[in-house]
PQR file of N, CA, C, O and H, with PARSE charges and radii, in Angstrom:
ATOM      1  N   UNK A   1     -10.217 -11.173 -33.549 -0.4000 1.5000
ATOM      2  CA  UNK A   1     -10.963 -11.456 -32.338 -0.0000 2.0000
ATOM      3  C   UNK A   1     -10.042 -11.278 -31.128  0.5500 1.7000
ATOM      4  O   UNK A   1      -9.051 -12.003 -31.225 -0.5500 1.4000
ATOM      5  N   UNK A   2     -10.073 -10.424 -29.855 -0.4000 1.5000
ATOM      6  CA  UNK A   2      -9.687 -10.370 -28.760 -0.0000 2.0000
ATOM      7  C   UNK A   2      -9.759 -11.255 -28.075  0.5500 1.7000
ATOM      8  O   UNK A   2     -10.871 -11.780 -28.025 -0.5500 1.4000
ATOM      9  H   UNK A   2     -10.877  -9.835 -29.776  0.4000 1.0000
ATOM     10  N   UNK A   3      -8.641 -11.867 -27.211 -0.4000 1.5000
ATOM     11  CA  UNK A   3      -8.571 -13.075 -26.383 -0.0000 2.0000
ATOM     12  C   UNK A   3      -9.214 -12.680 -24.971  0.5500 1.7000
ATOM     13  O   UNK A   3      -8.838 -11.853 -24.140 -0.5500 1.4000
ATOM     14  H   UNK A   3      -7.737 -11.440 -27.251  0.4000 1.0000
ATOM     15  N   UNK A   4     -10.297 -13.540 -24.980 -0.4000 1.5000
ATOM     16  CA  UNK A   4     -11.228 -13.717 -24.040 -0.0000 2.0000
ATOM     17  C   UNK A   4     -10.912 -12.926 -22.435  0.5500 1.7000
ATOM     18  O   UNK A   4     -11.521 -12.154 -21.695 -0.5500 1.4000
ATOM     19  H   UNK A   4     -10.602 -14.212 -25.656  0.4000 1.0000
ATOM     20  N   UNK A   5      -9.242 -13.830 -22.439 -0.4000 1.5000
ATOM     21  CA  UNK A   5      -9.061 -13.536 -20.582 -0.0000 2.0000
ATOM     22  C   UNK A   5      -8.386 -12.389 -20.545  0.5500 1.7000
ATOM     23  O   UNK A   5      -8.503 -11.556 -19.646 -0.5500 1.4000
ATOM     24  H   UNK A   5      -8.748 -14.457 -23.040  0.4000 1.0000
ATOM     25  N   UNK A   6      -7.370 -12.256 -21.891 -0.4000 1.5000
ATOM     26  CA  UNK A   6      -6.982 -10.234 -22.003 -0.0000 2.0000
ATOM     27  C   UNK A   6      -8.418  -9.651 -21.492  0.5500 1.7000
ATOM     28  O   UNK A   6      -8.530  -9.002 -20.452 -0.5500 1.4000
ATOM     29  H   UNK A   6      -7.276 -12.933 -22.621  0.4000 1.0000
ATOM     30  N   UNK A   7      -9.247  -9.896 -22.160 -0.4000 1.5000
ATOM     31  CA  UNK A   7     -10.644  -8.637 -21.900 -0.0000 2.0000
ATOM     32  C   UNK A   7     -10.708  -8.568 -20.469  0.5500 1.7000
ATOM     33  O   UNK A   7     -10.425  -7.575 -19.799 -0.5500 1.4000
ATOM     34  H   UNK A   7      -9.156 -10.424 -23.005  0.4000 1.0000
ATOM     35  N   UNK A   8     -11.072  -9.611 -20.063 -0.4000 1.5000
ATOM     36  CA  UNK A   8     -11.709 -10.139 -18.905 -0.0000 2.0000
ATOM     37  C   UNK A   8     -10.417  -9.600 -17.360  0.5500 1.7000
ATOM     38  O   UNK A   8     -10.539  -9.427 -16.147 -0.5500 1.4000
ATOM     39  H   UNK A   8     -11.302 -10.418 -20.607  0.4000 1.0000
ATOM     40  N   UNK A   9      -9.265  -9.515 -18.392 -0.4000 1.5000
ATOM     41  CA  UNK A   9      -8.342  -8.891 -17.032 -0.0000 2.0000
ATOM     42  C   UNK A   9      -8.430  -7.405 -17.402  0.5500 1.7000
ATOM     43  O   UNK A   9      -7.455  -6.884 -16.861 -0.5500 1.4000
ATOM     44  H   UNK A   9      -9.165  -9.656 -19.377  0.4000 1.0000
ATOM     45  N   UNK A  10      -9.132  -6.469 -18.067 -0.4000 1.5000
ATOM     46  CA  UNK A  10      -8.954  -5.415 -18.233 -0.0000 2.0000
ATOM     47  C   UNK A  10     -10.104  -4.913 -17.462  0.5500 1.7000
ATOM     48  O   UNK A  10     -10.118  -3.911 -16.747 -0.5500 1.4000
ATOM     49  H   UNK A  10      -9.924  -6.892 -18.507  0.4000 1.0000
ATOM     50  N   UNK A  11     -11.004  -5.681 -17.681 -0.4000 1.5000
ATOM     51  CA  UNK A  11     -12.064  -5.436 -16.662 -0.0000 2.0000
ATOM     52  C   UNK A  11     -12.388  -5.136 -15.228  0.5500 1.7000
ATOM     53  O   UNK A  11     -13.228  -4.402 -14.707 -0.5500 1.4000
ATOM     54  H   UNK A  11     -10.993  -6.495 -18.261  0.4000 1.0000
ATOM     55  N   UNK A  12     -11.363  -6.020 -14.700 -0.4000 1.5000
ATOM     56  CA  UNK A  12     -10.889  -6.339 -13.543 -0.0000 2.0000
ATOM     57  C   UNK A  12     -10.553  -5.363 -12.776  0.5500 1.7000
ATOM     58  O   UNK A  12     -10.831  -4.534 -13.642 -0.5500 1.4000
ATOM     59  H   UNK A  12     -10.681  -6.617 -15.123  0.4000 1.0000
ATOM     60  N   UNK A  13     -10.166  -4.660 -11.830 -0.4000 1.5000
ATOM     61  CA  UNK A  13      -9.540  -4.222 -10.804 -0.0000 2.0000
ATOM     62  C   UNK A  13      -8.417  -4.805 -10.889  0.5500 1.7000
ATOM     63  O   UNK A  13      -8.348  -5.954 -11.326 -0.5500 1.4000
ATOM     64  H   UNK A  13      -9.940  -5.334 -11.126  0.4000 1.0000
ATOM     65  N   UNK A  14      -7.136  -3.992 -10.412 -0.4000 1.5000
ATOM     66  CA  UNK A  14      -5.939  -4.379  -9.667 -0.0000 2.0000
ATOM     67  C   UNK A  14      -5.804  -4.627  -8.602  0.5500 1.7000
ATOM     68  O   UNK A  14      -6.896  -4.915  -8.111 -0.5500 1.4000
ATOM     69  H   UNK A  14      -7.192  -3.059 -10.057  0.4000 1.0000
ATOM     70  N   UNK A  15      -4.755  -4.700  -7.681 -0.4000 1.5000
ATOM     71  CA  UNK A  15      -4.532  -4.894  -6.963 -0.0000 2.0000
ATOM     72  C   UNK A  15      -4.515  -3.357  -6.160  0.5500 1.7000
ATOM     73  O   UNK A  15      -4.064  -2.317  -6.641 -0.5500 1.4000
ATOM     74  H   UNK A  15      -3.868  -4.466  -8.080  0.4000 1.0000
ATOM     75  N   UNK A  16      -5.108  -3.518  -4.865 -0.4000 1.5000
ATOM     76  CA  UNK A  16      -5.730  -2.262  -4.167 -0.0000 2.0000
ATOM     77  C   UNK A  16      -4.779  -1.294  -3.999  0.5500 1.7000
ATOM     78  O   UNK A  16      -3.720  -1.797  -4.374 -0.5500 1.4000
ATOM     79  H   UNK A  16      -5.474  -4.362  -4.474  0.4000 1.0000
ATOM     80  N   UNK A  17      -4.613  -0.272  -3.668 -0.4000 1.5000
ATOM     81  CA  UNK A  17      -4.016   0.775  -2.862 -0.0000 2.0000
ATOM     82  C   UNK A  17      -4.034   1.099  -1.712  0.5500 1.7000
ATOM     83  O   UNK A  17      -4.933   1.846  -1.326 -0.5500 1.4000
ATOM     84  H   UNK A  17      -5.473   0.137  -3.363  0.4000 1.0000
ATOM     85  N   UNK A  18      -2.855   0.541  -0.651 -0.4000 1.5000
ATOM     86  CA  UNK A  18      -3.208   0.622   0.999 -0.0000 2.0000
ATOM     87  C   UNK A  18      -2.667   1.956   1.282  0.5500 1.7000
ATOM     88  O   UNK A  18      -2.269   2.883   0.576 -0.5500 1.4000
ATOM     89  H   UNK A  18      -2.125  -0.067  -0.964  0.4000 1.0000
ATOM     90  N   UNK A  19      -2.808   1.706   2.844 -0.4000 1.5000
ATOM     91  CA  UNK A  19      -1.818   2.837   3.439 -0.0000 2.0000
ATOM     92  C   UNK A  19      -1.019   2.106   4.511  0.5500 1.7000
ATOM     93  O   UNK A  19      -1.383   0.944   4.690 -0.5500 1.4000
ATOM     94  H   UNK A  19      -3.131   0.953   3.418  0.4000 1.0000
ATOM     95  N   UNK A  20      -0.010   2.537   5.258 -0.4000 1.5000
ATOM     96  CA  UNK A  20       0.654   2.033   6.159 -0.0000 2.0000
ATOM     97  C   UNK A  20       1.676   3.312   6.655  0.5500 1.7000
ATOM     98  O   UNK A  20       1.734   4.354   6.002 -0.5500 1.4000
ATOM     99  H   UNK A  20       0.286   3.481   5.113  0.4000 1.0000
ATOM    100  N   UNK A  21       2.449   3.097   7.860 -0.4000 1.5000
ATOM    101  CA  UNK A  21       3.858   3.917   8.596 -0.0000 2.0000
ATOM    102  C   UNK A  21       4.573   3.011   8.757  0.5500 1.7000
ATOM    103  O   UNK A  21       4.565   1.931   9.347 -0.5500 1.4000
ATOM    104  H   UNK A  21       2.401   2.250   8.390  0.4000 1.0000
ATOM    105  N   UNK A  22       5.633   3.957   7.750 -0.4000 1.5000
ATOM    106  CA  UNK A  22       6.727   3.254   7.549 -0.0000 2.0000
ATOM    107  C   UNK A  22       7.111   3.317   9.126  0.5500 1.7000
ATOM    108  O   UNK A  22       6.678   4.331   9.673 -0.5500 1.4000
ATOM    109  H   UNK A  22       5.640   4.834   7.270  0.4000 1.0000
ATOM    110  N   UNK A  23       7.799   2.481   9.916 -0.4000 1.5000
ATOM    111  CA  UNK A  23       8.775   2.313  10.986 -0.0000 2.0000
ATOM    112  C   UNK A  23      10.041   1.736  10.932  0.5500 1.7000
ATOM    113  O   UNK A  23      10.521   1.638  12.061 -0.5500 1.4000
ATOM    114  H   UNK A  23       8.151   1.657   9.471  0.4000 1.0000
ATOM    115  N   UNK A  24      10.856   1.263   9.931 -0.4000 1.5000
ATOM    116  CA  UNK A  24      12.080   1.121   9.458 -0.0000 2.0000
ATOM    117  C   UNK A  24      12.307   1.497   8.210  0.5500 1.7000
ATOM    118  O   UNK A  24      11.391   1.615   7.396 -0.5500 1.4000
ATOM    119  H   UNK A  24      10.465   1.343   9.014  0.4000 1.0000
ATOM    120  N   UNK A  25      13.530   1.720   7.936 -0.4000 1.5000
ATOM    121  CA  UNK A  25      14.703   1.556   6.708 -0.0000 2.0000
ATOM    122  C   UNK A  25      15.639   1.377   6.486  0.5500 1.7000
ATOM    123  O   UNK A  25      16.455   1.766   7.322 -0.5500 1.4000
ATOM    124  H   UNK A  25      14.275   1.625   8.597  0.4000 1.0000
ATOM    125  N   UNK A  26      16.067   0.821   5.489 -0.4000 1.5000
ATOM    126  CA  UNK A  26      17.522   0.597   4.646 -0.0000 2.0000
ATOM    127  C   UNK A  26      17.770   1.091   3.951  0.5500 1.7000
ATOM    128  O   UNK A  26      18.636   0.498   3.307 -0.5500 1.4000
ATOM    129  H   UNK A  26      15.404   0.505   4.810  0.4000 1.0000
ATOM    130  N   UNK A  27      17.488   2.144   3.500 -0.4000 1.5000
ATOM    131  CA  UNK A  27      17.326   2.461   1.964 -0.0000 2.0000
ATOM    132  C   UNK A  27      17.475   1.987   0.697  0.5500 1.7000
ATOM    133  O   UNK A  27      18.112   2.540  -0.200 -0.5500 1.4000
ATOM    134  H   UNK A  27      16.784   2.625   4.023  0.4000 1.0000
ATOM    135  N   UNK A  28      16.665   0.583   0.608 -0.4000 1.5000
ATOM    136  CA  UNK A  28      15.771   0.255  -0.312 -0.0000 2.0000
ATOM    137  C   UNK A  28      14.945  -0.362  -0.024  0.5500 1.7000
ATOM    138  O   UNK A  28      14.176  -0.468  -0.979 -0.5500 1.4000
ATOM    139  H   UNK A  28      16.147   0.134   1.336  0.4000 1.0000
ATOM    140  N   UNK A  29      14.373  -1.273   1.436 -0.4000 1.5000
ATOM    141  CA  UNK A  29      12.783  -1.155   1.665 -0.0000 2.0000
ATOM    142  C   UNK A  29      12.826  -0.863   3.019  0.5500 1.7000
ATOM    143  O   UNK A  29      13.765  -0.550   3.752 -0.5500 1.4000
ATOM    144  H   UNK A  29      14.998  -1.187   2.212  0.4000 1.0000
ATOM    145  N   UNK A  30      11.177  -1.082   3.300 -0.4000 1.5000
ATOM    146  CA  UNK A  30      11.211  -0.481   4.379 -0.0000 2.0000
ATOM    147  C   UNK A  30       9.848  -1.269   4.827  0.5500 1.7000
ATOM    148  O   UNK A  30       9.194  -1.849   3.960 -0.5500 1.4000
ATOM    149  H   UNK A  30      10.415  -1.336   2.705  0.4000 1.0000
ATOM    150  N   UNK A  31       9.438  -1.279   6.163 -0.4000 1.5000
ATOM    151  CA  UNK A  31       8.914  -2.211   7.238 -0.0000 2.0000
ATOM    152  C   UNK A  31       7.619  -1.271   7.443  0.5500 1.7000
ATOM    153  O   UNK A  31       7.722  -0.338   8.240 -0.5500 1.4000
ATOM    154  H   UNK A  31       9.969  -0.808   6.867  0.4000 1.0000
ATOM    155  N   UNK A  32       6.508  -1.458   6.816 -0.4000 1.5000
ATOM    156  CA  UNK A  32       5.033  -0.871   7.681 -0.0000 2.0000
ATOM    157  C   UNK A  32       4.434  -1.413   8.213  0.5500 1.7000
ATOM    158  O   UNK A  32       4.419  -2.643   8.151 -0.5500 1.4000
ATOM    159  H   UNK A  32       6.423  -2.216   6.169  0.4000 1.0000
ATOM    160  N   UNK A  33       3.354  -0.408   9.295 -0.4000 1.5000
ATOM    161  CA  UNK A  33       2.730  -1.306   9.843 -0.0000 2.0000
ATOM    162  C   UNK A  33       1.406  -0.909   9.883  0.5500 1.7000
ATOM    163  O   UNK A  33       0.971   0.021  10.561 -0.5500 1.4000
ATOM    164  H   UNK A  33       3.367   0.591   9.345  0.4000 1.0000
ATOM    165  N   UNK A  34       0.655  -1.756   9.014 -0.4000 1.5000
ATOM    166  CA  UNK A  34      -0.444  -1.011   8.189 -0.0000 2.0000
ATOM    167  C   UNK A  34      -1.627  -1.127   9.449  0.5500 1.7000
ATOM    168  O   UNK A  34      -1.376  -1.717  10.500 -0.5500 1.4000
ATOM    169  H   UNK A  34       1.008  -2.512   8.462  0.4000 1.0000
ATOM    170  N   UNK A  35      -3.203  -0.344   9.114 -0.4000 1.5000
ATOM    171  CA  UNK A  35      -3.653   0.266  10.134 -0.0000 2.0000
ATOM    172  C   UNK A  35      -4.466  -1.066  11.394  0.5500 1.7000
ATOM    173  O   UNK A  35      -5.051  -0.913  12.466 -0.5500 1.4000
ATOM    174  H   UNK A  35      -3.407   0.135   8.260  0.4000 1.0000
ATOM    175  N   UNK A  36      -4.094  -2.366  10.532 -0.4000 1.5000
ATOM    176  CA  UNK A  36      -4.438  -3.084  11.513 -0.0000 2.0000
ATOM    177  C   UNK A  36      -3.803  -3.978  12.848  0.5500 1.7000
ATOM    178  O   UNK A  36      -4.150  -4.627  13.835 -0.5500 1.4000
ATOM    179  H   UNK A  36      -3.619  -2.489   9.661  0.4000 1.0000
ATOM    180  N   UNK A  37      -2.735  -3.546  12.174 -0.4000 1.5000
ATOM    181  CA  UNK A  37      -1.670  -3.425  13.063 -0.0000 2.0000
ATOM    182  C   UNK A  37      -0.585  -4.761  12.546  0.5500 1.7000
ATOM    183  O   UNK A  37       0.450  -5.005  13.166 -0.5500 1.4000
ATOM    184  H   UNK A  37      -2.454  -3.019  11.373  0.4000 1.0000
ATOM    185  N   UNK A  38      -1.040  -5.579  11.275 -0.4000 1.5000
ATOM    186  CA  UNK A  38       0.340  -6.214  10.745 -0.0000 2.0000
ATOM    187  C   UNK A  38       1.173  -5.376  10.026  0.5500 1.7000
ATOM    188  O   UNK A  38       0.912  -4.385   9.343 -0.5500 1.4000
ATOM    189  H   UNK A  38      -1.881  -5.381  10.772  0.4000 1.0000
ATOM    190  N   UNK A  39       2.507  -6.082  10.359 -0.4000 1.5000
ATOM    191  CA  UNK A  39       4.043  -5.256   9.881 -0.0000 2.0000
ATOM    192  C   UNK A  39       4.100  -5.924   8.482  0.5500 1.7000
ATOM    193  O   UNK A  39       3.912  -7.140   8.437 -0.5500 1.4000
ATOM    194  H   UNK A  39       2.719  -6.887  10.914  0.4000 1.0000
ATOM    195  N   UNK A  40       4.360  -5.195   7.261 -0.4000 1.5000
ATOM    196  CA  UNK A  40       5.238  -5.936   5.901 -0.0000 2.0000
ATOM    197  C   UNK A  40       6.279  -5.363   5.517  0.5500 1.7000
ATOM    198  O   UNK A  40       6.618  -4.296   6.028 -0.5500 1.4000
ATOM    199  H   UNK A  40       4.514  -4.207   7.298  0.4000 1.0000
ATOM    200  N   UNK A  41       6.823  -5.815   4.773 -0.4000 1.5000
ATOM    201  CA  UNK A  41       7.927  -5.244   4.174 -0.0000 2.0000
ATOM    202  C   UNK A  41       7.744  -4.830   2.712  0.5500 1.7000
ATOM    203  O   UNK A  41       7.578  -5.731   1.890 -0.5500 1.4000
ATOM    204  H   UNK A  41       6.547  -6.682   4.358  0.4000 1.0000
ATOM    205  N   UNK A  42       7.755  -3.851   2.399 -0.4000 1.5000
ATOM    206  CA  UNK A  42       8.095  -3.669   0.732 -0.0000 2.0000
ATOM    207  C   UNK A  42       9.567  -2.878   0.445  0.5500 1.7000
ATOM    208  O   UNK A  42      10.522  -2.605   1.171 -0.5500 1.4000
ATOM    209  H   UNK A  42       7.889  -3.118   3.066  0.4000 1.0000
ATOM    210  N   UNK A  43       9.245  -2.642  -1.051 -0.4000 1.5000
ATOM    211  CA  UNK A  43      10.442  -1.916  -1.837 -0.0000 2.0000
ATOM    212  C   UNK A  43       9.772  -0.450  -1.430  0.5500 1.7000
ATOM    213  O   UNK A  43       8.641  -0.071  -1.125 -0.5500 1.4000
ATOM    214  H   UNK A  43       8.469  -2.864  -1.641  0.4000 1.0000
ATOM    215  N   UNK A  44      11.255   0.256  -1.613 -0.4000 1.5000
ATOM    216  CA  UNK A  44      11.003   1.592  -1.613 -0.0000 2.0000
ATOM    217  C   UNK A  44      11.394   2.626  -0.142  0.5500 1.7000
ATOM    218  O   UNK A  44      11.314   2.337   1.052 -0.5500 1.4000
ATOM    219  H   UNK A  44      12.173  -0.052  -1.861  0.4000 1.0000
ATOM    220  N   UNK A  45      11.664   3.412  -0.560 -0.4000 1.5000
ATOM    221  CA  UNK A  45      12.213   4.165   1.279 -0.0000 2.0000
ATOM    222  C   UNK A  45      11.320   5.446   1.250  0.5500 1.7000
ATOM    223  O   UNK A  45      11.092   6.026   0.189 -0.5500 1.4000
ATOM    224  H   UNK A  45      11.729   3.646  -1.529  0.4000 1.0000
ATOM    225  N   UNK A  46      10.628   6.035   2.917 -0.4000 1.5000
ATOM    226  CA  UNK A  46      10.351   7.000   2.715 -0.0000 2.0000
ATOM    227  C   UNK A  46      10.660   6.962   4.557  0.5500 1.7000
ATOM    228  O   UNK A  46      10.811   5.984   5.289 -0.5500 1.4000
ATOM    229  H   UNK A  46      10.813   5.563   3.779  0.4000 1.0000
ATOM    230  N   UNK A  47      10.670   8.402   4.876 -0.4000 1.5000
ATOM    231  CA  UNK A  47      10.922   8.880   6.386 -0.0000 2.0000
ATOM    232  C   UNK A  47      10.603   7.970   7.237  0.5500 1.7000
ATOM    233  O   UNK A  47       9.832   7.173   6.703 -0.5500 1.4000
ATOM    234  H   UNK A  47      10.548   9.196   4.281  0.4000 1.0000
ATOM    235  N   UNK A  48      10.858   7.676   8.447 -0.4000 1.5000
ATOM    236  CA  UNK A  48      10.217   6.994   9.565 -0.0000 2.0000
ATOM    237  C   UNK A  48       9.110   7.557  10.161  0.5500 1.7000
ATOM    238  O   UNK A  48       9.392   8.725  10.430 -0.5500 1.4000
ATOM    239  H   UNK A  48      11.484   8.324   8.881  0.4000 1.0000
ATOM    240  N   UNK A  49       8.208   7.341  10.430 -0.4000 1.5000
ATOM    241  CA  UNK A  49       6.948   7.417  11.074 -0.0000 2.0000
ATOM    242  C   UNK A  49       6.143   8.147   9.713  0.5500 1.7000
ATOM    243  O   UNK A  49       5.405   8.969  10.257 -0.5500 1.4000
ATOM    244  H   UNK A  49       7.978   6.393  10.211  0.4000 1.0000
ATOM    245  N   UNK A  50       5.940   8.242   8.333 -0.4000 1.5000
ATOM    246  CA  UNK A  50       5.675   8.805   7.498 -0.0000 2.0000
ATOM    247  C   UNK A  50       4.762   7.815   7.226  0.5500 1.7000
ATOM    248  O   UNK A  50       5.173   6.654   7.239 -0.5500 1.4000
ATOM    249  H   UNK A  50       6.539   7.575   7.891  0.4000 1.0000
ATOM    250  N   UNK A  51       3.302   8.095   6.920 -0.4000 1.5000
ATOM    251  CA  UNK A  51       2.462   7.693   6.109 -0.0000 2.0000
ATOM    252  C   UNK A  51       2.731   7.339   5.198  0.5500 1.7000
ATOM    253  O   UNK A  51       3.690   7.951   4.729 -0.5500 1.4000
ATOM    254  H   UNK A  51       2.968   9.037   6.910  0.4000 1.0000
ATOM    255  N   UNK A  52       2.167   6.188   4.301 -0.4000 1.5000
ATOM    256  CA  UNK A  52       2.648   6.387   2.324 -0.0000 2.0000
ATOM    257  C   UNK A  52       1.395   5.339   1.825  0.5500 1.7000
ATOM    258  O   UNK A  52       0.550   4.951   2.632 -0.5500 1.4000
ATOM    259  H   UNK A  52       1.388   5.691   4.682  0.4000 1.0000
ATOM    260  N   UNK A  53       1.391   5.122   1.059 -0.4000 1.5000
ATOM    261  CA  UNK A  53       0.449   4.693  -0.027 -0.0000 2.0000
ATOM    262  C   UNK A  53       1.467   3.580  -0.508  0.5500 1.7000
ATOM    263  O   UNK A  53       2.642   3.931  -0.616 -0.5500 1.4000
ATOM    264  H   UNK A  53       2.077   5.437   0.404  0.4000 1.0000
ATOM    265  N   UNK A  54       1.197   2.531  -0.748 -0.4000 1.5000
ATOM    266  CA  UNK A  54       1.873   0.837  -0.962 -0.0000 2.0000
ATOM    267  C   UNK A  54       0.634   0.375  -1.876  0.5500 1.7000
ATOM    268  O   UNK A  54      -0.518   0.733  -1.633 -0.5500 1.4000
ATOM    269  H   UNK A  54       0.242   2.246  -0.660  0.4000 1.0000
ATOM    270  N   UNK A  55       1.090  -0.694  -3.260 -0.4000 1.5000
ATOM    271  CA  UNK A  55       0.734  -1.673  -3.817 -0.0000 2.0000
ATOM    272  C   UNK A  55       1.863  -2.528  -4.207  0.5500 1.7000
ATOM    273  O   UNK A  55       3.064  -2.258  -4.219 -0.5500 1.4000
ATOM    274  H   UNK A  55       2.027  -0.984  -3.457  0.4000 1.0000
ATOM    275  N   UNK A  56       1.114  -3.847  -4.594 -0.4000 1.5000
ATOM    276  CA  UNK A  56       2.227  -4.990  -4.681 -0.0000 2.0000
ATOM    277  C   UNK A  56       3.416  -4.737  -3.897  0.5500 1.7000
ATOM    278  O   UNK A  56       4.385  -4.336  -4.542 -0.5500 1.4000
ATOM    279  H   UNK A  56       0.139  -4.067  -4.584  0.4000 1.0000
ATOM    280  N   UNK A  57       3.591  -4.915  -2.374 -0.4000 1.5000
ATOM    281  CA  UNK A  57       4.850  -4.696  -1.933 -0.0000 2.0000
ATOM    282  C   UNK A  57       5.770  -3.441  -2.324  0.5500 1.7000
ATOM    283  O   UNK A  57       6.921  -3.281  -1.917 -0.5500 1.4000
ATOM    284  H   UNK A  57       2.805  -5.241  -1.850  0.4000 1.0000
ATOM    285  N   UNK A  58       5.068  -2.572  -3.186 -0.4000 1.5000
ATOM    286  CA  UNK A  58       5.865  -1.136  -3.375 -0.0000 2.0000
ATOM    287  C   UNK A  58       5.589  -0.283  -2.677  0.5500 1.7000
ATOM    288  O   UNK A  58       4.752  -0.703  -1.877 -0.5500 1.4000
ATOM    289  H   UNK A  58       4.134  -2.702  -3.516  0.4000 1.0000
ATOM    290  N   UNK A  59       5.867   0.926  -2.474 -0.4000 1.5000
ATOM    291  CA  UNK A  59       5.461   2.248  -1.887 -0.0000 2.0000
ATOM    292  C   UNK A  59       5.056   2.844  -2.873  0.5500 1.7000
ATOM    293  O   UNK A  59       5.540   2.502  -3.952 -0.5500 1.4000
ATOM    294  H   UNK A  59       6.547   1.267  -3.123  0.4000 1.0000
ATOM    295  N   UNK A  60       4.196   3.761  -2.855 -0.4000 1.5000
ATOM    296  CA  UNK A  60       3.506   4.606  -4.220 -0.0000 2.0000
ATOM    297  C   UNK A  60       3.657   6.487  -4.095  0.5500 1.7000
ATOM    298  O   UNK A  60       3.866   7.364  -4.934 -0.5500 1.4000
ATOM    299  H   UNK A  60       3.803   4.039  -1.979  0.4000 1.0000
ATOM    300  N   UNK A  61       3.466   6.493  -2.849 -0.4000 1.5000
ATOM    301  CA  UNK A  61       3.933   7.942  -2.537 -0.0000 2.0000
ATOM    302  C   UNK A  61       3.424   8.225  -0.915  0.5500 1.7000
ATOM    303  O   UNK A  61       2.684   7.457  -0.300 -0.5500 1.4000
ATOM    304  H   UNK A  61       3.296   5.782  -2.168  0.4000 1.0000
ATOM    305  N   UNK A  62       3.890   9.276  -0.465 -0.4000 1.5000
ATOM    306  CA  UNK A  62       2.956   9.861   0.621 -0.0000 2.0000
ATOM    307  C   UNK A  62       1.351  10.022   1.067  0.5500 1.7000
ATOM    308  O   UNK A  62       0.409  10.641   0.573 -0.5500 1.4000
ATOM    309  H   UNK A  62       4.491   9.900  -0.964  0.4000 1.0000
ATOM    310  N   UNK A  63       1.474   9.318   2.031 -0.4000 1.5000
ATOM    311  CA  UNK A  63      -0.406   9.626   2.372 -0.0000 2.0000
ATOM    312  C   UNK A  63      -0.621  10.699   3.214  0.5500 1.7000
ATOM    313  O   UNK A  63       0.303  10.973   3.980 -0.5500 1.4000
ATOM    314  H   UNK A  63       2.240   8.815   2.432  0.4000 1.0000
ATOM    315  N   UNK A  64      -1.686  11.413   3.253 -0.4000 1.5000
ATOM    316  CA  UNK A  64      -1.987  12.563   4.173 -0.0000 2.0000
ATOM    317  C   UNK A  64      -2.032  11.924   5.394  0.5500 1.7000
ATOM    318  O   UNK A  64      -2.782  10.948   5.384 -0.5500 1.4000
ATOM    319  H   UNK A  64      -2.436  11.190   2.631  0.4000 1.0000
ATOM    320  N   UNK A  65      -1.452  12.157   6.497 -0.4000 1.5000
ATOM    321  CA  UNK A  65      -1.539  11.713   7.854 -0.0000 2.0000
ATOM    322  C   UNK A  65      -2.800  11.946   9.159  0.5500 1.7000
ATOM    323  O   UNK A  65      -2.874  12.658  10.161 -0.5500 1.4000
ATOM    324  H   UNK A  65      -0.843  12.950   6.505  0.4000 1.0000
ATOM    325  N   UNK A  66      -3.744  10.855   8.458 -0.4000 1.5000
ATOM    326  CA  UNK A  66      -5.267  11.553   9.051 -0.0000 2.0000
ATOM    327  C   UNK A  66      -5.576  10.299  10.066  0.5500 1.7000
ATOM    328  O   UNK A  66      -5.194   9.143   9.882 -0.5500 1.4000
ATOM    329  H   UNK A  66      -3.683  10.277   7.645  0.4000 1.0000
ATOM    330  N   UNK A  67      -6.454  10.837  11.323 -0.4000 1.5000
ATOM    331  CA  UNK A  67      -6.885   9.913  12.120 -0.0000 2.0000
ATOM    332  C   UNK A  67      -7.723   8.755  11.462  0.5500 1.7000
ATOM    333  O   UNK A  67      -7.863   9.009  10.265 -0.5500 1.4000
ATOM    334  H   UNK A  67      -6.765  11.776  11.473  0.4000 1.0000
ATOM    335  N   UNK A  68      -8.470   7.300  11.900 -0.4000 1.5000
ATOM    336  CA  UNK A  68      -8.885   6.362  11.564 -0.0000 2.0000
ATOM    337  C   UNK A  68      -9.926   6.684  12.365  0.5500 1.7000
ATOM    338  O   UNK A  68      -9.891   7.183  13.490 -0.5500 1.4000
ATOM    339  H   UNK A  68      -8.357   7.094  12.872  0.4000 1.0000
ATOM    340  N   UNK A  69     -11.006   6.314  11.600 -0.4000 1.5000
ATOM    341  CA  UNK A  69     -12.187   6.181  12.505 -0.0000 2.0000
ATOM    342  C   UNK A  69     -13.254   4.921  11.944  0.5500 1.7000
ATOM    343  O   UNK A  69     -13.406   4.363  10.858 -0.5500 1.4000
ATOM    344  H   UNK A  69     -11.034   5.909  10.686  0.4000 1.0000
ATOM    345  N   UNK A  70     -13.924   4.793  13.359 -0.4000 1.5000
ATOM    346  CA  UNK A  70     -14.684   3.502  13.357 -0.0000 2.0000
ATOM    347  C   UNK A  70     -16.255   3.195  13.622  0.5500 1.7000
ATOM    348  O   UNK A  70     -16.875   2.946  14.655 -0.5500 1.4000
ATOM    349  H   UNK A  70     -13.801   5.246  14.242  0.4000 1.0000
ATOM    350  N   UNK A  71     -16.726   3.338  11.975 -0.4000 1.5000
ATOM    351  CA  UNK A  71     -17.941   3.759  11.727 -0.0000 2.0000
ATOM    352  C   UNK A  71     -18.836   2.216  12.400  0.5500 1.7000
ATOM    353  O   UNK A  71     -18.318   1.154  12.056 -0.5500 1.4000
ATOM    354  H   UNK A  71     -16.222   3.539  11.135  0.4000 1.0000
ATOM    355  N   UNK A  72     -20.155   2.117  13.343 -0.4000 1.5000
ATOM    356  CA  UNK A  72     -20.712   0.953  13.052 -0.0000 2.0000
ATOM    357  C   UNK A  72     -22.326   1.256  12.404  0.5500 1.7000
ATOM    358  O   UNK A  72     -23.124   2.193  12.422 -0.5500 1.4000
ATOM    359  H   UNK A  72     -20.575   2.981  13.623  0.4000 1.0000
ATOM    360  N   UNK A  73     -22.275   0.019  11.897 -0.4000 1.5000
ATOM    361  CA  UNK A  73     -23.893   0.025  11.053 -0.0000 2.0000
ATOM    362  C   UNK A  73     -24.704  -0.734  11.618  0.5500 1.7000
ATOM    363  O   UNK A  73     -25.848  -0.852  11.179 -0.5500 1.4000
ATOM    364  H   UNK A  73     -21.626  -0.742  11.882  0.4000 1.0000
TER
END
């Protein structure tokens, strides 16, 4: 028999996939400031002013560098 909350976390979603620009580094993390305009810090280095793709405080790779737009309903 499979344990109930294993299933039940497989089911689940993770934790999302953002975007953010990077605006600092050290080379090993680095400072974004994602599109609402709070700054975090994660692991990981990529160019300054470079788009990237972040989960759990990591960087995941490069994002295409596209305008934001602001749909209303």
């Amino acid at each position: 028999m499979t344990n109930p909350l294993k299933a039940l976390r497989e089911l689940t979603a993770g934790p999302p996939l953002l975007t953010g620009a990077v605006t600092w580094t050290d080379g090993t993390s680095s400072q974004l400031t994602l599109p609402g305009g709070a700054v975090i810090t994660v692991r990981g280095t990529a160019p300054i002013g470079t788009a990237v793709y972040h989960r759990d405080a990591a960087i995941e790779g490069e994002a295409p560098n596209l305008p934001g737009v602001d749909i209303e309903v």
